[in-house]
C-alpha positions as YAML, in Angstrom:
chain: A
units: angstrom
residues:
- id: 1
  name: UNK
  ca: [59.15, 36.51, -92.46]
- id: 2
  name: UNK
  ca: [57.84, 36.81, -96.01]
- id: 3
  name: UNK
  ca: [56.21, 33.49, -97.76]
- id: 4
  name: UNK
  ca: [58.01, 31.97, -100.55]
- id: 5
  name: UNK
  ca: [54.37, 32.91, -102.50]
- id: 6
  name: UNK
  ca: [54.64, 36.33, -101.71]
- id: 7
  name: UNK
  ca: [58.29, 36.69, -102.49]
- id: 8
  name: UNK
  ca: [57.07, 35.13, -105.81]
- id: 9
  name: UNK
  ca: [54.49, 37.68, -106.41]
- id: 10
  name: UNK
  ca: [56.84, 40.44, -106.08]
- id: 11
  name: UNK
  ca: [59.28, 39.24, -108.40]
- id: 12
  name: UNK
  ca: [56.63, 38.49, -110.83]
- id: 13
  name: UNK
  ca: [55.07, 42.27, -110.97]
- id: 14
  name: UNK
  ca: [58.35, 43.88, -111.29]
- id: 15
  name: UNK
  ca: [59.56, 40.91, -114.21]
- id: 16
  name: UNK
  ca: [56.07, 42.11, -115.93]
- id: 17
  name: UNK
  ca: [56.62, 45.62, -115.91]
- id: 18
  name: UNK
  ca: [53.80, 46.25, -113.30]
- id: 19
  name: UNK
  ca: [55.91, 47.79, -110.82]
- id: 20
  name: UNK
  ca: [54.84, 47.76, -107.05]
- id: 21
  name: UNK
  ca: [51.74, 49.51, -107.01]
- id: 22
  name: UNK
  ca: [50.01, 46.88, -108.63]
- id: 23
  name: UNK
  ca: [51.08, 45.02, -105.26]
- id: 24
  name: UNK
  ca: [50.69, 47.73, -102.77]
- id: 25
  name: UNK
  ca: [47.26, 46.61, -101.88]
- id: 26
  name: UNK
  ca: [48.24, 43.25, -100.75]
- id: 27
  name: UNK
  ca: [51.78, 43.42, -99.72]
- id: 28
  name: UNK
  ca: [53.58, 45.29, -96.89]
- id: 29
  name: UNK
  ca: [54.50, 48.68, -97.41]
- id: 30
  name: UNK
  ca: [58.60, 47.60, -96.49]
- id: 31
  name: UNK
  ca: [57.92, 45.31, -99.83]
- id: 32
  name: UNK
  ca: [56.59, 48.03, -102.09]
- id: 33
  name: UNK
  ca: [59.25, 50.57, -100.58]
- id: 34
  name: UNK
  ca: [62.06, 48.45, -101.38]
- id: 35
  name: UNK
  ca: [60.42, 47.38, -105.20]
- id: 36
  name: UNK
  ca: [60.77, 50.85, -106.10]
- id: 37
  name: UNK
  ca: [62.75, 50.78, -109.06]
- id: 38
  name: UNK
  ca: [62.24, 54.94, -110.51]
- id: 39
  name: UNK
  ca: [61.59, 57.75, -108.47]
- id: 40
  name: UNK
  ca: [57.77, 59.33, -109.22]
- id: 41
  name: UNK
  ca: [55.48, 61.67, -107.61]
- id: 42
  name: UNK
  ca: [54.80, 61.37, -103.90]
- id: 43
  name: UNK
  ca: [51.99, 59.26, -103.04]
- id: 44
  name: UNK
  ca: [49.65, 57.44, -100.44]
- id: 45
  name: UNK
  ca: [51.05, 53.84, -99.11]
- id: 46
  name: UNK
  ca: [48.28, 52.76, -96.68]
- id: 47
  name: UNK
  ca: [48.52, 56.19, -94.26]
- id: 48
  name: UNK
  ca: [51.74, 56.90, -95.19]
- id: 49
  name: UNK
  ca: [53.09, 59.31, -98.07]
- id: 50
  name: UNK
  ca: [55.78, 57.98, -99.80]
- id: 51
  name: UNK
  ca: [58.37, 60.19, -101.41]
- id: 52
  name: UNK
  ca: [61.26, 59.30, -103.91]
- id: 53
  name: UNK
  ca: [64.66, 60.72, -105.38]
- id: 54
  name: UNK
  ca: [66.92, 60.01, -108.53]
- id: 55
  name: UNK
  ca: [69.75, 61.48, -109.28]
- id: 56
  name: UNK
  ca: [69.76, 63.35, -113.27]
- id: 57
  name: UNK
  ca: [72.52, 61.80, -114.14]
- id: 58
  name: UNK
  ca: [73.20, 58.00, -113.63]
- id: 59
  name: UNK
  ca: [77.08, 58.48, -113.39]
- id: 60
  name: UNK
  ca: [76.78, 61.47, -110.45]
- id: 61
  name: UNK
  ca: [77.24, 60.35, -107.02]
- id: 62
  name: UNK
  ca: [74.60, 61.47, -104.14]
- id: 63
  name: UNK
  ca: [75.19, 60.52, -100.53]
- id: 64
  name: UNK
  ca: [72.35, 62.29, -98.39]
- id: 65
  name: UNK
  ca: [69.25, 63.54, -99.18]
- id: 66
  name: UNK
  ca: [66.37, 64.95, -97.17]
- id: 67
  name: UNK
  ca: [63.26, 67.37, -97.03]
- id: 68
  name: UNK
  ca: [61.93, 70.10, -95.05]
- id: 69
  name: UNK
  ca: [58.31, 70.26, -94.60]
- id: 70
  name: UNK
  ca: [56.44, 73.45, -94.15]
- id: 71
  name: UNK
  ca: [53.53, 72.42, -91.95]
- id: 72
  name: UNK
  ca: [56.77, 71.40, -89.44]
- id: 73
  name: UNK
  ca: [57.94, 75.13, -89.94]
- id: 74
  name: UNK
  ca: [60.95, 73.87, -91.80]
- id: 75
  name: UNK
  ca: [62.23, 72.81, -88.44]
- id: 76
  name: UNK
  ca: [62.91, 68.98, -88.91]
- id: 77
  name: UNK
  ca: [65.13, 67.71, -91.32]
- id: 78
  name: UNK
  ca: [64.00, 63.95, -92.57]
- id: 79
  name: UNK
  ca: [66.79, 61.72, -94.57]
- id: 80
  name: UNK
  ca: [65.83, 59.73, -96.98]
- id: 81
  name: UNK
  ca: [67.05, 56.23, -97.33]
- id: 82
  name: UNK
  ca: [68.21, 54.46, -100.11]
- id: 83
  name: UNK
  ca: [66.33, 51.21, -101.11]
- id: 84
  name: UNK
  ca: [67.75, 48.00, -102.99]
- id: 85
  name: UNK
  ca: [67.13, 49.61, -106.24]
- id: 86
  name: UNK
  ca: [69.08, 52.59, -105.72]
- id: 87
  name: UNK
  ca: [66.65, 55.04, -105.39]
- id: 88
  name: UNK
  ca: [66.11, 57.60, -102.16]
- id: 89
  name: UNK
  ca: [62.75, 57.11, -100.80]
- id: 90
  name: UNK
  ca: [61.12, 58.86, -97.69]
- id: 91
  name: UNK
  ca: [57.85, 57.52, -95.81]
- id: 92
  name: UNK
  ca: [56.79, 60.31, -94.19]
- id: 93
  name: UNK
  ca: [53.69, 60.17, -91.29]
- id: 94
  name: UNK
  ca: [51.09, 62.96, -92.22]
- id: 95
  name: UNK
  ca: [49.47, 64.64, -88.62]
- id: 96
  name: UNK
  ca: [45.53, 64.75, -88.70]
- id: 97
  name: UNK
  ca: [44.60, 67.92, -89.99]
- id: 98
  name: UNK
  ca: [47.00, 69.04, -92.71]
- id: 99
  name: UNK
  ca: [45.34, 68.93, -96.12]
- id: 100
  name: UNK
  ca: [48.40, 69.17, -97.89]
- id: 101
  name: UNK
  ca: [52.35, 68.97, -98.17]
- id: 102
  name: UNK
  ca: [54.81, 72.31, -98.86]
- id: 103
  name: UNK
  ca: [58.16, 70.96, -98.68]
- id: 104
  name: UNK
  ca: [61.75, 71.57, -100.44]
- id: 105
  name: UNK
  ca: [64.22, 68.36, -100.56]
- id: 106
  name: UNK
  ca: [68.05, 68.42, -99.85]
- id: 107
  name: UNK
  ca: [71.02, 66.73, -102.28]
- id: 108
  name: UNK
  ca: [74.09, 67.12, -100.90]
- id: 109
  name: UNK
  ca: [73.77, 70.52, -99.42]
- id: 110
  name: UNK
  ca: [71.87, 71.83, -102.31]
- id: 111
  name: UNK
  ca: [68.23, 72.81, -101.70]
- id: 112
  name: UNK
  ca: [65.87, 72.51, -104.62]
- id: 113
  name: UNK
  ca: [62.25, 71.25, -105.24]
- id: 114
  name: UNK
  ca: [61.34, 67.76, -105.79]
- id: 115
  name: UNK
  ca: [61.97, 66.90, -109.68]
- id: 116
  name: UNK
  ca: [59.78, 64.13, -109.34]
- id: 117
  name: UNK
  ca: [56.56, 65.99, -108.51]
- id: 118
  name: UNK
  ca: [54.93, 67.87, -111.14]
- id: 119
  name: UNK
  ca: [53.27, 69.65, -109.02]
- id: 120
  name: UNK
  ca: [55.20, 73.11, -107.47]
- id: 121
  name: UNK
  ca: [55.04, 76.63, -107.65]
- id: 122
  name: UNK
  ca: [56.92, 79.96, -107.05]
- id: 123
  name: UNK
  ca: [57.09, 82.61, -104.09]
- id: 124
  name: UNK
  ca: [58.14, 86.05, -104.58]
- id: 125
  name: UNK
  ca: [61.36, 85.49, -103.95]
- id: 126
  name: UNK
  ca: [61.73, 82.94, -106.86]
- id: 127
  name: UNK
  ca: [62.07, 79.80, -104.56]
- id: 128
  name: UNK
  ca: [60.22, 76.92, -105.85]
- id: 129
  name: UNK
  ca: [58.32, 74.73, -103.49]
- id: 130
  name: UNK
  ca: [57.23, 71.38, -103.81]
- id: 131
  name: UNK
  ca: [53.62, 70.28, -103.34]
- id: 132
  name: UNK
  ca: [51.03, 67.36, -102.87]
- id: 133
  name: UNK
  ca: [47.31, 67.72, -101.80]
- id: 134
  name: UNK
  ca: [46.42, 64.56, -99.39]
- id: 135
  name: UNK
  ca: [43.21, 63.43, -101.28]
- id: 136
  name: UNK
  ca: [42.22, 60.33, -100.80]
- id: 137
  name: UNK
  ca: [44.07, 59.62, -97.54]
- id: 138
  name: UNK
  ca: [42.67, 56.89, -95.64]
- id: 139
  name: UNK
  ca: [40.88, 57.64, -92.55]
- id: 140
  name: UNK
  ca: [43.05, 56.98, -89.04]
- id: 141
  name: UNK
  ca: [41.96, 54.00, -87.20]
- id: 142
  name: UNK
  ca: [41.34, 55.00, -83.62]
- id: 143
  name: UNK
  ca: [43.78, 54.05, -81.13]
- id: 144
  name: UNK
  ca: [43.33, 55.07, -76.98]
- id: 145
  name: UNK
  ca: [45.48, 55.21, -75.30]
- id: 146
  name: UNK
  ca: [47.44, 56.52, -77.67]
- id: 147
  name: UNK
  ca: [51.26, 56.92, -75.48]
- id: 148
  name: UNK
  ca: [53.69, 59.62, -77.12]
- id: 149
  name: UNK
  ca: [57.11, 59.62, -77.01]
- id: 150
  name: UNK
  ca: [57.19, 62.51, -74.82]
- id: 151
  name: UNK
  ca: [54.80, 61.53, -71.87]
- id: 152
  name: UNK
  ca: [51.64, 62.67, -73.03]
- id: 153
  name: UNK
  ca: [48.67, 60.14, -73.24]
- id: 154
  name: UNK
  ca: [45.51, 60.86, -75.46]
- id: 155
  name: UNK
  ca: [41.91, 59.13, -74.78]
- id: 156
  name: UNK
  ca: [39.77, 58.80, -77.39]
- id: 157
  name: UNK
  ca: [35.91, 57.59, -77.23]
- id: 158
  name: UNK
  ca: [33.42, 57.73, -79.58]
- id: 159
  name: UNK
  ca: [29.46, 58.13, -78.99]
- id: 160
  name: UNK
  ca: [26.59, 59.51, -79.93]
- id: 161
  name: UNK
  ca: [26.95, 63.84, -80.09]
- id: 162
  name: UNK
  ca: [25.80, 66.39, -77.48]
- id: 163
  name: UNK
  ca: [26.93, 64.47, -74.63]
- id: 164
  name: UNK
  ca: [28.94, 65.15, -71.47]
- id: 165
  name: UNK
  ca: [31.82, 62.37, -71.46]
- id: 166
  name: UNK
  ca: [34.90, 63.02, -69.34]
- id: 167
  name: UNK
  ca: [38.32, 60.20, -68.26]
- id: 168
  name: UNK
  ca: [38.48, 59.01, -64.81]
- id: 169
  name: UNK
  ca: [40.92, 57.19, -63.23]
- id: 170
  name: UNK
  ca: [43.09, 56.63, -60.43]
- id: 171
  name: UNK
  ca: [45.39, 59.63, -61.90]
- id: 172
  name: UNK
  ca: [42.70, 62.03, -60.82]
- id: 173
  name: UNK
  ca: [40.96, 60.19, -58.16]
- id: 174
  name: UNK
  ca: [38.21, 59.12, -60.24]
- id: 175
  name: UNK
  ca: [36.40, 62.44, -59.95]
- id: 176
  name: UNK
  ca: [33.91, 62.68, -63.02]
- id: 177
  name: UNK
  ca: [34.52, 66.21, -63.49]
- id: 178
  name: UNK
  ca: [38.40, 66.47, -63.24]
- id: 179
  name: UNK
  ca: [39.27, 65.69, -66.68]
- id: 180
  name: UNK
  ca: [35.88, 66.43, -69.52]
- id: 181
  name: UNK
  ca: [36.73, 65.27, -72.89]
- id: 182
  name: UNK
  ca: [36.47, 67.59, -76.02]
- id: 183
  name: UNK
  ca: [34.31, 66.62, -78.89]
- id: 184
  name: UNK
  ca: [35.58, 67.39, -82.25]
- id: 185
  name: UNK
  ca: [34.19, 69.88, -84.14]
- id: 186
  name: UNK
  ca: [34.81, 68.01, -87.07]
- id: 187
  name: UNK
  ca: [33.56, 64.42, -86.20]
- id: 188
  name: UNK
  ca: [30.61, 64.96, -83.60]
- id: 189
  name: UNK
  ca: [30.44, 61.95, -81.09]
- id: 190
  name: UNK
  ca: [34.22, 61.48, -81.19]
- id: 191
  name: UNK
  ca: [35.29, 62.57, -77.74]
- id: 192
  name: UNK
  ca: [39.23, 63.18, -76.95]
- id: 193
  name: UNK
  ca: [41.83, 64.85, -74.09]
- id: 194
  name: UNK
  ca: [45.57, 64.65, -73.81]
- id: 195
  name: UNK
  ca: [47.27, 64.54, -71.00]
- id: 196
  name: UNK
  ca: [50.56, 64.02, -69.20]
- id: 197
  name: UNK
  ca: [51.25, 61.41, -66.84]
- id: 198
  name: UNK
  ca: [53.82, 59.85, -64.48]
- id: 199
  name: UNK
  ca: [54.60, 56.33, -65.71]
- id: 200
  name: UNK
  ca: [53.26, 53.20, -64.30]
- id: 201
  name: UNK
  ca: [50.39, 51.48, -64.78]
- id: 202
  name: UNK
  ca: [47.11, 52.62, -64.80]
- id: 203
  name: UNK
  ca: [43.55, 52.26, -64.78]
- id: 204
  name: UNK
  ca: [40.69, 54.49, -66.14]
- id: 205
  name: UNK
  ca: [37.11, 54.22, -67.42]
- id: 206
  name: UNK
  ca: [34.91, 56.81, -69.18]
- id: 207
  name: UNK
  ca: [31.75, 58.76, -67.77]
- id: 208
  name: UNK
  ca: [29.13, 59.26, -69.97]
- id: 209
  name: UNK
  ca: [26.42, 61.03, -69.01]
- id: 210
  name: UNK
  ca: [27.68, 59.93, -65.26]
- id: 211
  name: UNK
  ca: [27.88, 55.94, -66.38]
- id: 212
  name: UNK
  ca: [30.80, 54.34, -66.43]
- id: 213
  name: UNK
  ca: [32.48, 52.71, -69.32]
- id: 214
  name: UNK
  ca: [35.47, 51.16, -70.20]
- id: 215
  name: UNK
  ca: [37.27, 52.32, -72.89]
- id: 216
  name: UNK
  ca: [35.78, 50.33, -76.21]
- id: 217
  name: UNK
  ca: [38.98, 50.78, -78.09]
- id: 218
  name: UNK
  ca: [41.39, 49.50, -75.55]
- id: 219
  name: UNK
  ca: [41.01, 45.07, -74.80]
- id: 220
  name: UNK
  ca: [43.48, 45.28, -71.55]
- id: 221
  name: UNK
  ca: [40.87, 45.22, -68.63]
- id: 222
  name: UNK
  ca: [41.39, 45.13, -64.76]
- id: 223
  name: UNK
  ca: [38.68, 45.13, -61.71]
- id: 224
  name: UNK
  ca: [38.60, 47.97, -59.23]
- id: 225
  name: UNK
  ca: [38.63, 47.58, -55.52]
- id: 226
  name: UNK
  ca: [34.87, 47.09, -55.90]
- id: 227
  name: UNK
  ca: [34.87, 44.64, -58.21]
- id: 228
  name: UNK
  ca: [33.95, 46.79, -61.08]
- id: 229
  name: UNK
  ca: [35.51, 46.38, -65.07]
- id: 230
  name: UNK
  ca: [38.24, 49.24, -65.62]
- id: 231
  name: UNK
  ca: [40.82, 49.01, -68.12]
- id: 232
  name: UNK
  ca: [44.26, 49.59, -67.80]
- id: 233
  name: UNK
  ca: [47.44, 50.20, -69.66]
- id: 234
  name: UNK
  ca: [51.67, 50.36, -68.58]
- id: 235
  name: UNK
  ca: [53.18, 53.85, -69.99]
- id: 236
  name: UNK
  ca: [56.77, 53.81, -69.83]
- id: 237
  name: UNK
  ca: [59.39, 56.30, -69.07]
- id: 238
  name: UNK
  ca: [59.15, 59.46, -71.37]
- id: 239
  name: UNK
  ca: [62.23, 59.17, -74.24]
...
């Protein structure tokens, strides 16, 4: 629950004409969605990328509205909601990797580019696509285990570069050479693998260089049989 102070502060930039982004800093992105008052050209809110819709006219009705993105193929179609202000507004998460956002949005059936954003341009065919290059974006914190909806589990451990660093656990019967971790091409010493396992709990450490560690970026810990540190995690049933 929101402080009376912060509730305060809110009401206070938006009475001064300041608008939620001088707030976004400091308040909760749910806040700042919900302040939105005009629809404006996508932007960053924390990781996030925040996307807004107004209909031309005041007087003209609009009951759904959504986007296609093109680094999803076009294949998922996200609604937008519509926030105490009256204005559509979509908080879409960005995967690691893509630069930048193609997308066309959807008003009532009708398929067109984002008014909002300046920034578009035109295919041979005449279609006009919507764009936004993710400058700026904040790096990802790193999270490991990282559980996806579907099953699949990613590890995640970063160390120095050039070394050999593989997952162990009970899932593989702790061989050191079942399951070698990746390093990124992109950030040297960060160390990943994905996998797909049964759910349960379980229990895992690292092998660097043939020493065991337990994962850094994960604070549930277990012993082993042997009395040794291991940590652990519960992955529920695939949705």
């Amino acid at each position: 629950m929101l402080s009376t102070e912060r509730l305060l502060l809110v009401g206070l930039l938006l009475t001064a004409g300041l608008g939620p982004l001088a707030a976004e800093v400091s308040l909760p992105v749910p806040i700042v969605v919900q302040s939105v008052d005009k629809a404006g050209p996508p932007r960053f809110l924390e990781r996030q990328v925040l996307l807004s819709f107004q209909p031309a006219r005041a007087g003209r009705p609009v009951r759904l509205v959504g986007a296609r993105f093109e680094h999803e193929r076009y294949q998922f179609f996200h609604s937008y909601v519509r926030n105490a202000n009256g204005v559509f507004v979509l908080l879409l998460d960005v995967p690691e990797g893509v630069d930048s956002l193609t997308y066309r949005i959807c008003v009532d059936g009708l398929w067109t580019h984002d008014p909002a954003n300046p920034q578009r341009y035109e295919d041979d065919t005449g279609v006009i696509f919507s764009t936004f290059v993710l400058e700026g974006r904040p790096p990802r914190p790193l999270i490991s285990p990282e559980i996806r909806p579907n099953g699949e589990v990613t590890f995640r451990f970063r160390g120095r570069p050039g070394h050999f660093v593989s997952l162990i656990g009970e899932f593989n019967r702790w061989d050191p050479f079942w399951e070698p971790m990746a390093e990124d091409a992109r950030q040297p010493g960060l160390y990943q693998v994905t996998l797909r396992l049964p759910p349960g709990q379980h229990y895992y450490v690292f092998s660097v260089d043939g020493e065991r560690v337990p994962d850094p970026l994960n604070v549930e810990l277990a012993e082993d049989s042997e009395g040794f540190r291991v940590s652990t995690f519960p992955l529920p049933p695939a949705n």
